[in-house]
C-alpha positions as CSV (number, residue, x, y, z in Angstrom):
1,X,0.0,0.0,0.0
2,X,0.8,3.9,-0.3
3,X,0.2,6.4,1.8
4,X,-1.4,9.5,0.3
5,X,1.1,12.0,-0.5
6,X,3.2,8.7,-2.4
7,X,-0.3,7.5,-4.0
8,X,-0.9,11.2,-5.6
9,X,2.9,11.5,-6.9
10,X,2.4,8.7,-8.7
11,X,-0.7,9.3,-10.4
12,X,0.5,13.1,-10.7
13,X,-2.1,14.8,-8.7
14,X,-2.2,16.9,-5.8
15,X,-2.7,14.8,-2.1
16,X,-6.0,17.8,-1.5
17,X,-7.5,16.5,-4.8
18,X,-7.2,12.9,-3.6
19,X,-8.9,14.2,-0.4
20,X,-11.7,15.9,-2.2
21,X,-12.0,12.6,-4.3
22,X,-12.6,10.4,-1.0
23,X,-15.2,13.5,0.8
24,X,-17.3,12.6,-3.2
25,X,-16.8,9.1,-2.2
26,X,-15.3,8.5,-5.9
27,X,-12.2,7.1,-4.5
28,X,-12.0,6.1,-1.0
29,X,-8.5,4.9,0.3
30,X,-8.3,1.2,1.2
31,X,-7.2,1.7,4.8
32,X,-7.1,4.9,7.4
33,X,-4.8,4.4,9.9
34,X,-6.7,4.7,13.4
35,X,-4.2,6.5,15.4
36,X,-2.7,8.7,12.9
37,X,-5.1,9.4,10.7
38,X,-2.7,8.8,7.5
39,X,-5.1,7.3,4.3
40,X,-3.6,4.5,2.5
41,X,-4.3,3.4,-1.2
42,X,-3.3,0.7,-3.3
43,X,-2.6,0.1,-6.9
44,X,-5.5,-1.9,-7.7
45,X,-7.0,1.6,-7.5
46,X,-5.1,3.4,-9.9
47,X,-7.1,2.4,-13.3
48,X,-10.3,3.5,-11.4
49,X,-8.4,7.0,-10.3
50,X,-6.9,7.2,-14.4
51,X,-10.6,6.6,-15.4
52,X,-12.0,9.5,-13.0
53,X,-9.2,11.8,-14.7
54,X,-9.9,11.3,-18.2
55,X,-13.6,12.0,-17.5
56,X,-12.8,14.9,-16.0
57,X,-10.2,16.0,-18.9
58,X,-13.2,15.1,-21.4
59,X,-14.9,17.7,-19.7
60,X,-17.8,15.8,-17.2
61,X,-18.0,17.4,-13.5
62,X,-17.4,15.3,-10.5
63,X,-20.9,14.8,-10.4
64,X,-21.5,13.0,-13.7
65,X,-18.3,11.1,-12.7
66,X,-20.0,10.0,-9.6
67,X,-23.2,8.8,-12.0
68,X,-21.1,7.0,-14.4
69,X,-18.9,5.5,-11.6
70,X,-21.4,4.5,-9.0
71,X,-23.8,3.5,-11.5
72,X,-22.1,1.0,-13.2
73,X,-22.6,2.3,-16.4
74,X,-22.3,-0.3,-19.1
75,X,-20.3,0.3,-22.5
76,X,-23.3,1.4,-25.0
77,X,-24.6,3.7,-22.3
78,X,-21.0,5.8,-21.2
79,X,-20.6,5.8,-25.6
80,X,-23.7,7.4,-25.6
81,X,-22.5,10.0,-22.8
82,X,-19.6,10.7,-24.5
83,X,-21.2,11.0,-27.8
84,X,-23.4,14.3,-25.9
85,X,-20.6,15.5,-24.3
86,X,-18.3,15.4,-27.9
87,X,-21.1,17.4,-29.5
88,X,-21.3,19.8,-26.0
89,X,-17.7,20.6,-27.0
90,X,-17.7,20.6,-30.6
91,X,-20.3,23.9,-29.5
92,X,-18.3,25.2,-26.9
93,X,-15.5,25.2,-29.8
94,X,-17.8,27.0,-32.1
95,X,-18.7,29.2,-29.4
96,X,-15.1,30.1,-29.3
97,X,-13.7,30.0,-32.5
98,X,-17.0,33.0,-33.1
99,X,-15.3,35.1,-29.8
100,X,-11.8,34.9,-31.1
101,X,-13.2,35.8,-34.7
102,X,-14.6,38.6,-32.9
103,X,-11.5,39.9,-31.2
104,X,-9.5,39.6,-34.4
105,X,-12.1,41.9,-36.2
106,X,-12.1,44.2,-33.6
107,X,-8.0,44.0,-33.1
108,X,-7.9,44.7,-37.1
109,X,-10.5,48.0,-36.3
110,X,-8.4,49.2,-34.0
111,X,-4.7,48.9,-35.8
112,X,-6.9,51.0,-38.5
113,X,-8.4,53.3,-36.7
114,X,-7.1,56.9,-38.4
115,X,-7.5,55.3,-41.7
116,X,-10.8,53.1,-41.7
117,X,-13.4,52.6,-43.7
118,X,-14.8,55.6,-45.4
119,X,-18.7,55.4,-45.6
120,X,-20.7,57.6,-48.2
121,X,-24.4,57.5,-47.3
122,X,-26.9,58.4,-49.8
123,X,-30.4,59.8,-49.6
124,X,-32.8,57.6,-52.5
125,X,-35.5,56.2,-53.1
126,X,-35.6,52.2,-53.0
127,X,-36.2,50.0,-56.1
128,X,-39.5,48.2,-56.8
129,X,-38.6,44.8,-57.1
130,X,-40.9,41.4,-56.8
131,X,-39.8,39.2,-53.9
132,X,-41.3,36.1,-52.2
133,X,-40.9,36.8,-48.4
134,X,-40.6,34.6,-44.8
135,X,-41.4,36.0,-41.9
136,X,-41.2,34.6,-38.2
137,X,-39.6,35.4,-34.8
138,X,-35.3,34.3,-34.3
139,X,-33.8,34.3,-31.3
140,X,-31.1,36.6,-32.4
141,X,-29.8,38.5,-35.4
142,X,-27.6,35.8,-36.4
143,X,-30.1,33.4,-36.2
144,X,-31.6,33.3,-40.2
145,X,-30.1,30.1,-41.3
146,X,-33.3,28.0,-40.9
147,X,-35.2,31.1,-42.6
148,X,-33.2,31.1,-45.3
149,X,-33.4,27.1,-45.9
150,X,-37.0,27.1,-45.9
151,X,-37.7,30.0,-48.0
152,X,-35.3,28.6,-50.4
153,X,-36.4,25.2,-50.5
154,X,-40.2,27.2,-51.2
155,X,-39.4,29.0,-53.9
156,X,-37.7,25.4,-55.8
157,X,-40.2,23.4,-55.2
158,X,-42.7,25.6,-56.5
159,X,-40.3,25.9,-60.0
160,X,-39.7,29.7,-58.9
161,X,-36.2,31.9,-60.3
162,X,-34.6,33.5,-57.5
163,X,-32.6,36.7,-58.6
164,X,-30.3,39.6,-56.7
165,X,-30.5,40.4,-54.0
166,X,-31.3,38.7,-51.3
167,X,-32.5,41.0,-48.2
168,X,-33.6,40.9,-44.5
169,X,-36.5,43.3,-43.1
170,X,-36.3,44.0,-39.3
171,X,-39.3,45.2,-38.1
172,X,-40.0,47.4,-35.0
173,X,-41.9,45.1,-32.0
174,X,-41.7,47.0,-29.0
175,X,-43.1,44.4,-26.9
176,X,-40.5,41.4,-28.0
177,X,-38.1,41.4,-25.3
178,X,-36.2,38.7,-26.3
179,X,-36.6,37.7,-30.0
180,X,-36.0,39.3,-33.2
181,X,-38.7,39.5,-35.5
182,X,-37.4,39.3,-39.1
183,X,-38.3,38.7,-42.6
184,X,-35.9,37.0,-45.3
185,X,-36.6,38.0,-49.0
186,X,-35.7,36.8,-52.4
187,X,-35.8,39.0,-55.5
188,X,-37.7,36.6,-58.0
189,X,-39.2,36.7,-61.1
190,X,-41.9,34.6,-62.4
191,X,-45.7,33.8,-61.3
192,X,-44.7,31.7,-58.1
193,X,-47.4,31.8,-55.8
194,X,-47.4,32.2,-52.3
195,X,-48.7,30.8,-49.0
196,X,-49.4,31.0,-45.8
197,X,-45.9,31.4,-45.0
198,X,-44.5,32.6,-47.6
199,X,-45.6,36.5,-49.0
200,X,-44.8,37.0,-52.6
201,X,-45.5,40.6,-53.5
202,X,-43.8,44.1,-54.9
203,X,-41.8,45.2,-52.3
204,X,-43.0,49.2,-51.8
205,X,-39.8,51.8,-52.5
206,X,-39.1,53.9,-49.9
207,X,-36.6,56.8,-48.9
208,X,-34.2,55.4,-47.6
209,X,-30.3,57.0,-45.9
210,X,-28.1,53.6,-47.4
211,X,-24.5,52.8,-47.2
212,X,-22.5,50.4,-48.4
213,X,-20.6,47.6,-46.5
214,X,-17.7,45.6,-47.5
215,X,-16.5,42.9,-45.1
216,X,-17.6,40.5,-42.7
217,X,-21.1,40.8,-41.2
218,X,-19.3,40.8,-37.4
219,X,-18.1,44.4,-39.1
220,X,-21.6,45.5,-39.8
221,X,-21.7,47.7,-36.6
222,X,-19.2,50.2,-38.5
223,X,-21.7,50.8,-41.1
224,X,-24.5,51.7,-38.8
225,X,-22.9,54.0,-36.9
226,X,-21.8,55.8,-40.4
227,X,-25.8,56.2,-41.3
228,X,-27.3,56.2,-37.5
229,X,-24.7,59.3,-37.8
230,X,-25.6,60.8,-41.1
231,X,-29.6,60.5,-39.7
232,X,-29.0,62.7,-36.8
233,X,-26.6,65.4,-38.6
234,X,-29.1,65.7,-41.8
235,X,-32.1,66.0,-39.4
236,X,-33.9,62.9,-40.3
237,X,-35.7,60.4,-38.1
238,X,-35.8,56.7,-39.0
239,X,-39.7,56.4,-40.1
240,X,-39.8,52.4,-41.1
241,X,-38.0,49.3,-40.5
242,X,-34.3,48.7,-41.5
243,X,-32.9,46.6,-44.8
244,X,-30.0,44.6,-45.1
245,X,-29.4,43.8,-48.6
246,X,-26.6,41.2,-49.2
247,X,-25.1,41.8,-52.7
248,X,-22.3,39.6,-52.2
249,X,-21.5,36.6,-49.5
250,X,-20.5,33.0,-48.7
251,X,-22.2,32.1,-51.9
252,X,-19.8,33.8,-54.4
253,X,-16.9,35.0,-52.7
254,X,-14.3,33.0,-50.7
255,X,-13.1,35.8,-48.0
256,X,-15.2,37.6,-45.7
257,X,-13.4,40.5,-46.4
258,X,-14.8,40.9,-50.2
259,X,-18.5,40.8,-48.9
260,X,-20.9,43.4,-49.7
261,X,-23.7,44.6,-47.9
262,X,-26.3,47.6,-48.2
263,X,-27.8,49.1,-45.2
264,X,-31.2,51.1,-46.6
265,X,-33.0,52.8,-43.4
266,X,-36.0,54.7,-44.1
267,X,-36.1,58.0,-43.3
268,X,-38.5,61.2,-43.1
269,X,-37.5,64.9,-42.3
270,X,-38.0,65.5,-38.7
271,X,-41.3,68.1,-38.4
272,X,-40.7,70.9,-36.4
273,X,-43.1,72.3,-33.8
């Protein structure tokens, strides 16, 4: 047998972990001395302590351990666990990957500050072009995908020709607190039809401050401060809800960095008193 401080050497872990181990009753030693108190362990124990460690390096808390230990969990049933916990994280990865995406964008923004982006925003009227339209509540902003796949899938089922561009429609709902209520759009042309989801219909030109973005949508914010800006210096107030257009993206251009995107805002002279 070991005693503690020898049994936690060789398994390279600290003797309070070992203690901690033994208070969750994952790992008990296989002796306490009565007089002295000192824990002893033996190396029959050591593949159960290696197999509490790897769950824990996989990412499961002491907890789970305990339920997979304790419980006797048979082969099919802890490949099952570690199936959820790969795809817990493969999102956690994701989730990442998005923040260090982030802080690159913003690192970039910042090494160019003094020579960024120059945004001309232009008063017009919008064109009058035929689309076929989804609408629905997304959790967030960046949440169109399944939008986009429906509409889509719509629009060739039903034999209909998509054309440029594609848009989003953000409209104002005051009393959604925690969703985003947004409506994808393809230009079409053609006699599709529509349906309970889907609106097909001449989408009404309005006047609208617009400015052009090119880069990746994380960038977007640049370009709205640019016309939230021009709105307040020109004395207009916004007077309808806001359009992306997306001229070009993932589907014909390789980088980020050579997407295009229109901001159009409707606007209205502010009335004076």
């Amino acid at each position: 047998m070991f005693k503690i401080g020898e049994f936690a050497k060789l398994n390279r872990i600290t003797i309070s972990t070992l203690r901690h181990y033994d208070a969750m009753n994952l790992i008990k030693p296989v002796k306490t001395d009565e007089l002295t108190g000192y824990r002893y362990y033996s190396a029959e124990q050591m593949p159960l302590l290696s197999r509490i460690l790897r769950l824990k390096e996989m990412g499961f808390s002491l907890e789970e351990i305990t339920l997979i230990i304790k419980g006797n969990t048979d082969k099919d049933a802890l490949m099952e666990l570690l199936c959820l916990k790969q795809t817990e994280v493969q999102d956690a990865i994701s989730r990442e990957e998005e923040r260090l995406n982030s802080l690159k964008d913003y690192m970039s923004y910042l090494n160019q500050e003094g020579k960024a982006m120059e945004y001309d925003v232009l008063l017009k009227k919008t064109d009058n072009i035929k689309v076929a339209g989804l609408r629905d509540l997304i959790s967030e902003y960046t949440a169109q995908g399944p939008l986009w796949e429906e509409l889509g899938d719509y629009i060739n089922k039903n034999h209909g020709k998509m054309v440029p561009p594609c848009m989003v429609i953000y409209y104002d709902s005051k009393e959604l607190l925690n969703a985003v209520d947004a409506e994808v759009l393809e230009g079409i042309t053609g006699e599709l039809k529509g349906s309970d989801r889907v609106n097909v219909r001449y989408l009404e030109p309005v006047q609208a401050a617009c400015v052009v973005h090119k880069g990746p949508y994380s960038t977007l914010s640049h370009a709205y401060e640019a016309v939230s800006a021009w709105i307040e210096e020109k004395g207009y107030e916004i007077a309808g809800p806001q359009r992306e257009l997306y001229l070009k993206g993932e589907w014909d251009s390789e980088s980020e960095e050579d997407y295009i995107t229109e901001l159009q805002i409707p606007v209205e002279k502010i009335k004076l008193p």
